[in-house]
C-alpha positions in Angstrom: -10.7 16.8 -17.3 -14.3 16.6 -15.8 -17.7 19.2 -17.3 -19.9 19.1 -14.5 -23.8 17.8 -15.6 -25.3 21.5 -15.5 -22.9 22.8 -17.6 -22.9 20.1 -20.0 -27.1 20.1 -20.0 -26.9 24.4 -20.4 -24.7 23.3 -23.8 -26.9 20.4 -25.1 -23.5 18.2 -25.1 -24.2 14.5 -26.1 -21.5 11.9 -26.2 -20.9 8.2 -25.8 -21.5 6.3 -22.8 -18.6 5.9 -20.7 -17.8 5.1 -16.6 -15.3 6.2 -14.2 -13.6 4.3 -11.3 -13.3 7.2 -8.3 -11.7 5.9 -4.7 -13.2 8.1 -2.2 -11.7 8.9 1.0 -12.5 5.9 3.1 -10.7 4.0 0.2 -13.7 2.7 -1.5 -13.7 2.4 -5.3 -17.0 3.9 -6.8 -18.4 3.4 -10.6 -19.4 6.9 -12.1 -21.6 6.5 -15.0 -21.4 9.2 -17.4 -20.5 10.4 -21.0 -17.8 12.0 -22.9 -17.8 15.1 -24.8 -16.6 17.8 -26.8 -16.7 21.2 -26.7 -14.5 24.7 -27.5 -13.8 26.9 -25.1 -13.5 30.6 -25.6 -11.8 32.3 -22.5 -13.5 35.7 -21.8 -10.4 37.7 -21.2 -9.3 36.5 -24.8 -12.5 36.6 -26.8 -10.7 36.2 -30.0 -9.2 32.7 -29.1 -10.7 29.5 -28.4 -9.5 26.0 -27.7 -11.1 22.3 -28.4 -11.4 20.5 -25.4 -11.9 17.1 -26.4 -13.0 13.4 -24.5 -14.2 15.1 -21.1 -15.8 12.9 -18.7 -19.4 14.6 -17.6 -21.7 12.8 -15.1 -24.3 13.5 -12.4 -22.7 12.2 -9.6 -19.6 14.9 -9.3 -19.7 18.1 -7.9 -16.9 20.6 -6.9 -16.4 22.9 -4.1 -17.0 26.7 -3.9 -13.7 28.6 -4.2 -13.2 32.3 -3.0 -10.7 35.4 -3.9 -10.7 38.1 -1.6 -8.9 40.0 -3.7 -8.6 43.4 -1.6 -7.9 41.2 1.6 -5.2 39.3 -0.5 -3.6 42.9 -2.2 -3.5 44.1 1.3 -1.3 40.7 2.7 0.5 40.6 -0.5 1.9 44.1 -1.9 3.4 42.4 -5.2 -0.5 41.6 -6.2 -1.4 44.8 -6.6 -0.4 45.8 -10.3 -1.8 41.9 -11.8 -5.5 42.3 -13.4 -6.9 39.8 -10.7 -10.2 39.5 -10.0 -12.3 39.1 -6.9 -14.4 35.5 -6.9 -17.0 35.2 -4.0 -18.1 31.2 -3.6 -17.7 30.0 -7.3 -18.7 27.1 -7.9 -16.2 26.0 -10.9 -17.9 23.8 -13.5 -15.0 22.7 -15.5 -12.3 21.0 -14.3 -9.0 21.0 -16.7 -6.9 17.9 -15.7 -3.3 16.8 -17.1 -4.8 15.7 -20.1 -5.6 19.5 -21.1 -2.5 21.2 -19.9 -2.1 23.5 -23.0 -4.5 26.0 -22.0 -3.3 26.2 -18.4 0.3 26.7 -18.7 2.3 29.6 -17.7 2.8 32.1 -21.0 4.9 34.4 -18.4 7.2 34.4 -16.0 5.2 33.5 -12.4 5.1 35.9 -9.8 6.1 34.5 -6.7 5.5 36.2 -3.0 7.0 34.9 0.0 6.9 31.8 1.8 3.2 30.7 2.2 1.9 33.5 -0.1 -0.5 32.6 -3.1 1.2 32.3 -6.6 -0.4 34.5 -9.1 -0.2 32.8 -12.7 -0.9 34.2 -16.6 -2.3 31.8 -18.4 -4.1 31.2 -22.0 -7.2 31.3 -20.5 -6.5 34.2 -18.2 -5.4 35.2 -14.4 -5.2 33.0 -11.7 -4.4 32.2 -8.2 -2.6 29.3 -6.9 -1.6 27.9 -3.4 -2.1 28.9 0.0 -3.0 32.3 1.7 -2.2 31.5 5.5 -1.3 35.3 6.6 -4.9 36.0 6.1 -7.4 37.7 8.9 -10.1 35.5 10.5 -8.6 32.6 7.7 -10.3 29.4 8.6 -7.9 26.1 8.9 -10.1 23.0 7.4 -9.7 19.9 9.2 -10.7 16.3 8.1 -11.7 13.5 10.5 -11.9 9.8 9.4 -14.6 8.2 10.9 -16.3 4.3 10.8 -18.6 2.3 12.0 -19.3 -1.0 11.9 -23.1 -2.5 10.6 -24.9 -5.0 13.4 -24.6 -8.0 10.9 -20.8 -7.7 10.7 -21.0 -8.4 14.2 -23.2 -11.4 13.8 -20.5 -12.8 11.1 -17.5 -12.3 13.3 -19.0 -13.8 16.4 -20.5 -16.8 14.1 -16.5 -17.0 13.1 -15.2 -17.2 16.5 -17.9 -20.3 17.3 -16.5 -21.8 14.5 -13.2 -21.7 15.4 -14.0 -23.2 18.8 -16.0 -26.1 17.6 -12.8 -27.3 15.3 -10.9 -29.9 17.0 -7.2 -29.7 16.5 -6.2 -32.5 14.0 -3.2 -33.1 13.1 -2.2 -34.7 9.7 -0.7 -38.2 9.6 1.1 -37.3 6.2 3.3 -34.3 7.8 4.6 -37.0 10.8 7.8 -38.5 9.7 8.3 -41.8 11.4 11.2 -44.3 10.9 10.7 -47.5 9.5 10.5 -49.6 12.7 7.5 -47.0 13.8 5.8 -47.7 11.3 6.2 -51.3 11.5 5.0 -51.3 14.9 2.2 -48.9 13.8 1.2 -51.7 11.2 1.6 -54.8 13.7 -0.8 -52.5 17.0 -3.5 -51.9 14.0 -3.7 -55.2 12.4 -3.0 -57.3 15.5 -4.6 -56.0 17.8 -8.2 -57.7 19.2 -10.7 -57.2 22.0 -10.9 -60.0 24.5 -13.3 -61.0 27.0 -11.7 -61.0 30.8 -14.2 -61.7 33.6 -17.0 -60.4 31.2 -15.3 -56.8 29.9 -13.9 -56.9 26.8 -10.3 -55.5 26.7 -7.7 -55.0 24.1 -4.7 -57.6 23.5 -2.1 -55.8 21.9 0.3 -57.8 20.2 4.3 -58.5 21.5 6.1 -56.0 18.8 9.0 -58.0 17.4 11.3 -56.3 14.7 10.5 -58.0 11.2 12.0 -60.7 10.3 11.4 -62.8 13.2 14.7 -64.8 13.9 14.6 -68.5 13.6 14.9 -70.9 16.7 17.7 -73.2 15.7 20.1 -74.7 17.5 22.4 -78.0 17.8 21.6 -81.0 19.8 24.8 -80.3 21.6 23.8 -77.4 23.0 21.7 -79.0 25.1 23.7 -81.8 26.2 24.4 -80.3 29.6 20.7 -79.7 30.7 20.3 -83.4 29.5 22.6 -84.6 32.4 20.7 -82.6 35.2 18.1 -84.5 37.2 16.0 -81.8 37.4 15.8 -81.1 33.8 14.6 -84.7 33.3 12.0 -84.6 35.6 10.3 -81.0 34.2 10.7 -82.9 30.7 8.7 -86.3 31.9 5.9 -83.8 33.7 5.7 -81.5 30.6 7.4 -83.5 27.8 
């Protein structure tokens, strides 16, 4: 339930401090700063009854629409209006608003009258008459129509092409961590880093990369009669004198 601010200034209401999330149409989640209030409400078609309408958010930043009855135009479209005590409302501005929270008040105390499809439903409540819901077989009746529109501000511009530089300057890396390697990789991984040195040839240093062996390196052994035979050949004897 919302008192609009001139209403609640014409009564010289004063309440506690209080705010109010609102999300507005372009989905944007606004902080009302306002008060809440009490008051009693007499209806004027029931002078002898009032009601206590308590903890209603006021504030200066709300407002509501103006809302119209052409009541003759609307008895004219709609026979079954005729006999109800309705009356004509010309650009009202409303200045309270009765949510869920208040629904005593509002609700039906007779049966609704119902017209057909598309017609307005007239209602008796505590407070009095009213009409609810659409009147589309009305003359010269105006069909509202809302358009979402956006723009975008310069410096958001700025940001997203100060992104997109970003994202070129970054070289792709990959991490070490997420490569899975077997154990002989690695060893050889181990052996090129450790091992490896920068020699000079004909004045340019280049890299020596070590001979990758599988760990352990298997022992030379073998029997002195394994080499009986190449002790016999003549030519084995004369590579041994040159280069014993």
């Amino acid at each position: 339930t919302i008192l609009l601010h001139p209403a609640a200034q014409a009564l010289q209401l004063k309440g506690k401090p209080e705010s109010l999330k609102l999300r507005t149409l372009r989905q944007d989640v606004q902080t009302l700063n306002g008060a809440m209030v009490s008051f009693t409400l007499i209806p004027k078609a029931y002078l002898n009854k009032s009601y206590v309408i308590s903890e209603v958010f006021t504030t200066d930043q709300l407002s509501l629409s103006e809302h119209s009855h052409p009541l003759k135009s609307l008895q004219q479209c709609y026979p079954y209006l005729l006999p109800l005590p309705l009356k004509q409302l010309n650009k009202v501005r409303p200045l309270l608003l009765l949510g869920a929270d208040q629904t005593y008040p509002i609700t039906p105390t007779q049966p609704v009258n119902l017209g057909p499809p598309g017609a307005p439903v007239a209602i008796k409540t505590r407070l009095g008459w009213t009409l609810q819901g659409p009147a589309r077989d009305l003359p010269n009746s105006r069909s509202a129509h809302f358009h979402y529109i956006s723009f975008k501000c310069p410096p958001d511009d700025i940001y997203h092409n100060v992104q997109k530089l970003w994202q070129l300057d970054a070289l792709p890396q990959k991490n070490m961590k997420t490569v899975v390697r077997s154990k002989q990789d690695q060893e050889a991984m181990h052996q090129l880093e450790t091992q490896t040195i920068r020699t000079p040839v004909d004045g340019i240093l280049r890299y020596a990369a070590p001979l990758l062996h599988v760990e352990p390196w298997p022992p030379l052994k073998a029997p002195k009669e394994a080499v009986f035979a190449a002790v016999k050949d003549d030519s084995f004897k004369t590579n041994n004198k040159r280069r014993p």
